[in-house]
MILUMGU-848195 format. One record per residue (C-alpha): x negated, y, z; residue number from 0; residue in three letters. Coordinates in nm, 2 decimals, always signed. Last residue first. Example, Ala and Ser with C-alpha at 12.3 -4.5 7.8 and 13.67 -1.06 7.14 Angstrom:
BEGIN
+--------+--------+--------+-----+---------+
!   east !  north !     up ! num ! residuo !
+--------+--------+--------+-----+---------+
!  -1.37 !  -0.11 !  +0.71 !   1 !     SER !
!  -1.23 !  -0.45 !  +0.78 !   0 !     ALA !
+--------+--------+--------+-----+---------+
//
This chain:
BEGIN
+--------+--------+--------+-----+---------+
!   east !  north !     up ! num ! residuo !
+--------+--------+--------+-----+---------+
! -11.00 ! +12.98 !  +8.13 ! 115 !     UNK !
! -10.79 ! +12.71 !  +8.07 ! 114 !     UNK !
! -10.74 ! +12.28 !  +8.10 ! 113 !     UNK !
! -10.40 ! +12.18 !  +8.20 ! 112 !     UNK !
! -10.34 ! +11.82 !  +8.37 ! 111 !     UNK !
!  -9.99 ! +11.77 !  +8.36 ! 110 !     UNK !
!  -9.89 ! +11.43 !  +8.55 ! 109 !     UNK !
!  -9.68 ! +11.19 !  +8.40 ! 108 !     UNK !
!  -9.37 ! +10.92 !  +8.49 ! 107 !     UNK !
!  -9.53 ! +10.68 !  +8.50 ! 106 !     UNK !
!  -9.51 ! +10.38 !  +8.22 ! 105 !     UNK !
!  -9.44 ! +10.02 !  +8.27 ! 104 !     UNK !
!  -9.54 !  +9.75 !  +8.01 ! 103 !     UNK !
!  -9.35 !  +9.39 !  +7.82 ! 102 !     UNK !
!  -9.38 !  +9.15 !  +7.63 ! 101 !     UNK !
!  -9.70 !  +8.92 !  +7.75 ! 100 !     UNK !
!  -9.60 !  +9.03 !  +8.10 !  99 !     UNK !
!  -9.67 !  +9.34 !  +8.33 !  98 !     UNK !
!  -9.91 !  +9.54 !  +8.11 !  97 !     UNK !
!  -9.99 !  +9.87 !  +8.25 !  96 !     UNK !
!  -9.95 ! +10.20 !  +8.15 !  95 !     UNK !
! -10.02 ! +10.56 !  +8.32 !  94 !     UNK !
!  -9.93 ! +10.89 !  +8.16 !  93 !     UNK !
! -10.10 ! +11.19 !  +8.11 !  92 !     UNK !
!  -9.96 ! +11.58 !  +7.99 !  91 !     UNK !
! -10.20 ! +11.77 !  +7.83 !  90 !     UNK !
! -10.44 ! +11.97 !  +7.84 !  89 !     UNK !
! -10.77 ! +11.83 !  +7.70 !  88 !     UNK !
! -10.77 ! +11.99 !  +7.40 !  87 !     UNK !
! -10.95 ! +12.28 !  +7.65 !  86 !     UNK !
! -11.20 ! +12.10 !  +7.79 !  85 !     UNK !
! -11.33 ! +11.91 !  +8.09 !  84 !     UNK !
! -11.67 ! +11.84 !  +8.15 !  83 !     UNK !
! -11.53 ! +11.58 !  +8.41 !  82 !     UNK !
! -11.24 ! +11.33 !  +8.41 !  81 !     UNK !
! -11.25 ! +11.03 !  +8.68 !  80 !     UNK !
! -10.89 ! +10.82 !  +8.57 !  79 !     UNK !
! -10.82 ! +10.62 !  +8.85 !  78 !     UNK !
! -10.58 ! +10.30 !  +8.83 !  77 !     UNK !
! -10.45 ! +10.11 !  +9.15 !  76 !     UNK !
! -10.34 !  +9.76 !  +9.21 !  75 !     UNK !
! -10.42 !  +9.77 !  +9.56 !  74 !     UNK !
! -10.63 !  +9.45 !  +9.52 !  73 !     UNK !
! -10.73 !  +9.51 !  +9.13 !  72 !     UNK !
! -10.90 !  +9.87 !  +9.24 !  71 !     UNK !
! -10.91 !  +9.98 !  +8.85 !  70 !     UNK !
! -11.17 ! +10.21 !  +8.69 !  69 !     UNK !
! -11.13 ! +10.45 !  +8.39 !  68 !     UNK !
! -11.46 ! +10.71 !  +8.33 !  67 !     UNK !
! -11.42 ! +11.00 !  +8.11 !  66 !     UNK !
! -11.67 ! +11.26 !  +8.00 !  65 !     UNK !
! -11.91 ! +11.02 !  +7.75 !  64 !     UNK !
! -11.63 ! +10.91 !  +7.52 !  63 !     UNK !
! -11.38 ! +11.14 !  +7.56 !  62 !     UNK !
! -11.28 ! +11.21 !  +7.21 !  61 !     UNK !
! -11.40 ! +10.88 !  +7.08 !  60 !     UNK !
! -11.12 ! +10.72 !  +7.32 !  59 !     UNK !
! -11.23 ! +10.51 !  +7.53 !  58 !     UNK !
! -11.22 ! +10.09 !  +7.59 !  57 !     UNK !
! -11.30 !  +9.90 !  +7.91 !  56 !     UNK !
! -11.37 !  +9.62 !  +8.01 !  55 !     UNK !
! -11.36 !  +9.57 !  +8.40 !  54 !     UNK !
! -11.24 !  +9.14 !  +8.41 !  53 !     UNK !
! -10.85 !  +9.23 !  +8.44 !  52 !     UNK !
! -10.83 !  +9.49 !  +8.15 !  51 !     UNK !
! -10.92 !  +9.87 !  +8.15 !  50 !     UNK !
! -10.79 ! +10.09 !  +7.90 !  49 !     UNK !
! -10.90 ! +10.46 !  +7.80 !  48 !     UNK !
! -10.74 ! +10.78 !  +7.64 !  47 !     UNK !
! -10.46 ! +10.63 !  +7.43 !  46 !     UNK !
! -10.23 ! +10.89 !  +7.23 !  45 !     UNK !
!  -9.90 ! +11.00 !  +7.27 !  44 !     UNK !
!  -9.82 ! +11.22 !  +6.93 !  43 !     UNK !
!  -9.82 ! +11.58 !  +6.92 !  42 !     UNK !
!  -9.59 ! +11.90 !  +6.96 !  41 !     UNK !
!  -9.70 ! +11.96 !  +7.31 !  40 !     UNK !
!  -9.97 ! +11.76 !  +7.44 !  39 !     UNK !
!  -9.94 ! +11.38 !  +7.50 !  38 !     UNK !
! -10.19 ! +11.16 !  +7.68 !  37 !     UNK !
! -10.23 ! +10.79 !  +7.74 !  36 !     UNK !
! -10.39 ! +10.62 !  +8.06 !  35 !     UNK !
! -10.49 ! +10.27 !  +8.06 !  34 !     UNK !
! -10.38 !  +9.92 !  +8.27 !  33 !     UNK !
! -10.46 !  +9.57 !  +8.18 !  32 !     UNK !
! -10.27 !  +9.20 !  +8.28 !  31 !     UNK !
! -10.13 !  +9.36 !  +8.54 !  30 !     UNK !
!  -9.89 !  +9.05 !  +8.76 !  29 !     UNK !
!  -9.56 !  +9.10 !  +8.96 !  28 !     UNK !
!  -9.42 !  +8.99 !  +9.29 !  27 !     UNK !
!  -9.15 !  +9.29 !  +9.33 !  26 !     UNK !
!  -9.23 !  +9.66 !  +9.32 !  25 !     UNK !
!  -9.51 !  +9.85 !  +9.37 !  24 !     UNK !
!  -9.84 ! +10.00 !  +9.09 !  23 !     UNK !
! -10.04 ! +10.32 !  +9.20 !  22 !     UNK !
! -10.17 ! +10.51 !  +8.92 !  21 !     UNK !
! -10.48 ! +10.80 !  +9.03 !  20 !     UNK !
! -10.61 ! +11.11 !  +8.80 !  19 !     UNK !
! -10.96 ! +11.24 !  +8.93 !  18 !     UNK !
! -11.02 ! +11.59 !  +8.80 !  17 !     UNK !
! -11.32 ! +11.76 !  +8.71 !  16 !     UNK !
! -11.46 ! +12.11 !  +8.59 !  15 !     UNK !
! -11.61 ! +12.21 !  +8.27 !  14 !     UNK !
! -11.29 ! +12.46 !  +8.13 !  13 !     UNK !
! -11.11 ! +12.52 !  +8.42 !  12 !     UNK !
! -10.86 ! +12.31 !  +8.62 !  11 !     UNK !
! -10.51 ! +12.31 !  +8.68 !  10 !     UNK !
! -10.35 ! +12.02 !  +8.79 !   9 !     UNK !
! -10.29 ! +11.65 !  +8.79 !   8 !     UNK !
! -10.43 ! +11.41 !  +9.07 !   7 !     UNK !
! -10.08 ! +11.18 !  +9.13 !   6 !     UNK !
!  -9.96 ! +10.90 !  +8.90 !   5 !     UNK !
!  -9.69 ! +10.66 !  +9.12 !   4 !     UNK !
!  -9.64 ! +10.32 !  +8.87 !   3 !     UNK !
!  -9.31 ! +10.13 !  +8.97 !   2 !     UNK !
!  -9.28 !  +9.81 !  +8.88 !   1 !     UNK !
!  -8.95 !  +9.61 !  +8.79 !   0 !     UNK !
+--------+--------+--------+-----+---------+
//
């Protein structure tokens, strides 16, 4: 089993930053891709960006331009560097990676709120 740790959530006002971080543990293990997926109150869980084991990357129209995923493959560690924040940004964000060919691990999800 692995464990993904998400920490960097909080409250933040509209056009400021925050850095979410995933750290993967557990037993001898492989990530074949990682990403961050949000889910607000009343709505579906959406992707927000992937990374896969090379550095490509995928976005999100909606954040296209503000968001920036990268992935420290030795400490098997996802960030998530969010600036211009908005509003319809709150929400609460989980981590994913992709352990095997069937199967994923989620955190458990950090709530990043965006308000004036």
């Amino acid at each position: 089993q692995v464990q993904l740790v998400e920490s960097g959530g909080g409250l933040v006002q509209p056009g400021g930053s925050l850095r979410l971080s995933c750290a993967a543990s557990g037993s001898r293990f492989s990530i074949y891709s990682m990403g961050w997926y949000r889910q607000a109150p009343g709505k579906q869980r959406e992707l927000v960006a992937l990374i896969d084991t090379i550095g490509s990357t995928n976005y999100a129209d909606s954040v296209k331009g503000r968001f920036t995923i990268s992935r420290d493959n030795d400490k098997n560690t996802v960030y998530l560097q969010m600036n211009s924040l908005k509003p319809e940004d709150t929400a609460v964000y989980y981590c994913n990676a992709v352990i095997s060919a069937t199967r994923s691990s989620w955190g458990q999800g950090t709530q990043v709120t965006v308000s004036s």
